[in-house]
C-alpha positions in Angstrom: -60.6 5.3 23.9 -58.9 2.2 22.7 -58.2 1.6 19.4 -57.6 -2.4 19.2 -58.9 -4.3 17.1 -61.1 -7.6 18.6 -59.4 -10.8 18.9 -61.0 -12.6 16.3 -59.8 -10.1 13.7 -56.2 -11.0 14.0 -54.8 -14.0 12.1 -56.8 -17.2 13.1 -55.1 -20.2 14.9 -51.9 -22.1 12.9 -52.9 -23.5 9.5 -56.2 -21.1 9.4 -60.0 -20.9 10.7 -61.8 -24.5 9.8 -65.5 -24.6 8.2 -66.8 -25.7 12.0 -64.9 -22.6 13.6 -67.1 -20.5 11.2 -70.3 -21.2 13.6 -68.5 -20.7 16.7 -67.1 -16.8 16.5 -66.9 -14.7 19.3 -70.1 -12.6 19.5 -68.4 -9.7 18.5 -67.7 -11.1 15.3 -69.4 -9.4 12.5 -72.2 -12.2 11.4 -71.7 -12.6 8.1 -68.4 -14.0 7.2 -67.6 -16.6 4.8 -64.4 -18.6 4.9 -62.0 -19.1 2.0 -58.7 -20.8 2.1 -58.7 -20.4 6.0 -59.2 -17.0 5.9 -62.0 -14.8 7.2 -63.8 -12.3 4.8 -65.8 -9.7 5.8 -68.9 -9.4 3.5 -69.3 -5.5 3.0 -72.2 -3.9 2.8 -74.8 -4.5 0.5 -75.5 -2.1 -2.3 -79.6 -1.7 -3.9 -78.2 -3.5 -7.4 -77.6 -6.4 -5.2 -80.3 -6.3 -3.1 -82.4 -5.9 -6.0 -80.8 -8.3 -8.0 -81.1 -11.1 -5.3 -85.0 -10.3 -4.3 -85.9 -10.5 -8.2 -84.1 -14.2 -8.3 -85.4 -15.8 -5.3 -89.1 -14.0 -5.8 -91.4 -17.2 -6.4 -93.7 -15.2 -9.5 -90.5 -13.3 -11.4 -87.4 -15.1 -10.2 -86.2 -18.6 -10.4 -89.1 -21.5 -10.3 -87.4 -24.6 -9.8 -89.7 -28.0 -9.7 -90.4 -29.4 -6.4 -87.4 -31.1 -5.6 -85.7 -27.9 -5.3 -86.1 -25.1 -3.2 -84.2 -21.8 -3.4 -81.9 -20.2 -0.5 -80.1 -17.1 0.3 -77.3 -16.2 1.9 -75.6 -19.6 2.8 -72.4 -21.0 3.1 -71.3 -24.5 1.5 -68.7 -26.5 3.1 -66.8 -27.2 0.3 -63.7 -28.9 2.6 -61.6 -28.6 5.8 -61.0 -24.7 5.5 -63.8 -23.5 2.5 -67.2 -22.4 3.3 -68.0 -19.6 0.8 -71.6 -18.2 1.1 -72.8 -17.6 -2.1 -76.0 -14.5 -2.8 -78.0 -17.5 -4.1 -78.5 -21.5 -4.2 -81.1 -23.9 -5.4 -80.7 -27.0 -3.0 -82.5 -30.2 -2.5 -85.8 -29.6 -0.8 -84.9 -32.4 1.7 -82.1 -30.2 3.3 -84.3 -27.5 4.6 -86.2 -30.4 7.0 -82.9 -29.4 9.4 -84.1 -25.8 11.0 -80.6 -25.8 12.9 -78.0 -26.2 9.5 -75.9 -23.3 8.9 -74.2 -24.6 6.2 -75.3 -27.1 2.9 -72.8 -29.6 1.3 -71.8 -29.2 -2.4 -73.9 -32.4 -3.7 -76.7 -30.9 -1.6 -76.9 -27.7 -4.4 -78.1 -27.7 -7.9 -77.0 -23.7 -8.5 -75.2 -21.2 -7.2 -75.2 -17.3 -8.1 -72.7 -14.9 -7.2 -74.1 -10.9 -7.5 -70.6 -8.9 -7.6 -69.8 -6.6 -6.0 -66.8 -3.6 -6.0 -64.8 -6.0 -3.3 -65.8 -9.8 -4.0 -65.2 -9.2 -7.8 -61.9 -10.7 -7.9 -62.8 -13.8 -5.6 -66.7 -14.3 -7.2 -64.8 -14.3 -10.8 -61.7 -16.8 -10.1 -61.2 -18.0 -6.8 -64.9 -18.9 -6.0 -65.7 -20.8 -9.7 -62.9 -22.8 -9.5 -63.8 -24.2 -5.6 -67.5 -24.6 -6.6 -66.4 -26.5 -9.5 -63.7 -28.6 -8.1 -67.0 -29.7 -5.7 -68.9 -30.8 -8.2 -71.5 -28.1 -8.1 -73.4 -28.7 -11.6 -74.5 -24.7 -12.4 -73.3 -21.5 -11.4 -73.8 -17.5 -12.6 -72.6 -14.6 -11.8 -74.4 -11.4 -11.9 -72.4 -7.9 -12.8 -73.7 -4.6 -13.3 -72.8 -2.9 -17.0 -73.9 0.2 -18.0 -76.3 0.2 -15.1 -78.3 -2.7 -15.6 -77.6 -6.7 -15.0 -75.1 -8.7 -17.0 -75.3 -12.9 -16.4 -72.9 -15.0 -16.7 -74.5 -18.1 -16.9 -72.0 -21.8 -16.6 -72.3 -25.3 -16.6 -70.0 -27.8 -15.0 -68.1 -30.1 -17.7 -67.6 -33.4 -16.3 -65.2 -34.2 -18.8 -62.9 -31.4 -17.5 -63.9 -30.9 -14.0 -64.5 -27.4 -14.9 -67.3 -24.8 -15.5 -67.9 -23.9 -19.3 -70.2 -20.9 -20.5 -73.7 -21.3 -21.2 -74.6 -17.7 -22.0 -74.4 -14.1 -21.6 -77.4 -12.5 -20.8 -78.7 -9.1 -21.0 -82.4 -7.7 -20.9 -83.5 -11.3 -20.3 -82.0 -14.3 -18.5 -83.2 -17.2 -20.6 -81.7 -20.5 -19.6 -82.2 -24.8 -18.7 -80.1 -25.6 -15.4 -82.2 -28.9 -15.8 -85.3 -27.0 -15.8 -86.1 -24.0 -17.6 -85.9 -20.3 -16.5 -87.1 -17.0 -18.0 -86.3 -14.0 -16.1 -86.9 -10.5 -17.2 -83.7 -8.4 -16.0 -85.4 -5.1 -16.7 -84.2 -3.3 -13.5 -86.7 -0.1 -14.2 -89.3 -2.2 -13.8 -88.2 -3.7 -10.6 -87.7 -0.3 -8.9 -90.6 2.0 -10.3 
């Protein structure tokens, strides 16, 4: 039995993968990679918190209502250059970008928001290295959801244009009350989400 690793997991071609390499992985490639600095990452599996977490923000009665020129999305990547593609848990978008069936990727003045659910391995990237390259593309609102004590922490931010970077709107326990430009009112209460 051979113990090699595929092809595609050893370093990428000189100077790094490219956002359009991304859709064009070998078919043993695991399927949901996101691209940061030229580099593959892996996405690892998926714990309840985030799947919870995810389902209560994109659910159309409890989780994020934007107005109709928005629509929300899950689980896809912005090209945010030449070797940056970063898939973030959640985005509100422009409606007008889901009349393309075939994209597999939006661009950053394409999305209004994007939320980052952390995780035990994407904490260090969804806390520095991912704000800053959503920010430096102009993407207006972002949060990041943690887990304290059990139940949802979010961080919720707001691009500066003064700066060029994102500034904190709010920490928000029990109840994620906010305005990214319209308003939201989420109840975080995780027992009531899994009883």
């Amino acid at each position: 039995m051979s113990t090699a690793l595929p092809e595609w997991f050893y370093p990428g071609p000189p100077g790094g993968w490219t956002a359009d390499m991304l859709d064009h992985l070998p078919a043993d490639a695991p399927r949901r990679v996101e691209l940061i600095d030229g580099s593959l990452i892996m996405m690892s599996p998926q714990t309840q918190f985030h799947m919870v977490m995810v389902n209560l923000l994109i659910d159309r009665e409890l989780g994020i209502r934007p107005p109709r020129e928005f629509k929300i999305a899950r689980e896809m990547s912005i090209r945010l250059g030449l070797r940056q593609r970063p898939e973030p848990d959640v985005l509100v978008v422009r409606r007008s970008v889901l009349a393309n069936l075939d994209r597999t990727y939006y661009l950053p003045e394409e999305v209004h928001l994007v939320v980052e659910v952390v995780s035990a391995e994407s904490q260090d990237r969804d806390r520095g290295i991912k704000p800053i390259k959503y920010s430096n593309a102009g993407i207006k609102f972002l949060w990041r959801v943690e887990r304290e004590s059990g139940e949802p922490v979010v961080y919720t931010y707001e691009l500066d244009p003064a700066v060029g970077a994102y500034v904190p709107t709010g920490i928000h326990r029990g109840r994620l009350k906010t305005n990214i430009d319209f308003a939201v009112d989420i109840d975080l209460n995780l027992r009531r989400l899994t009883d």
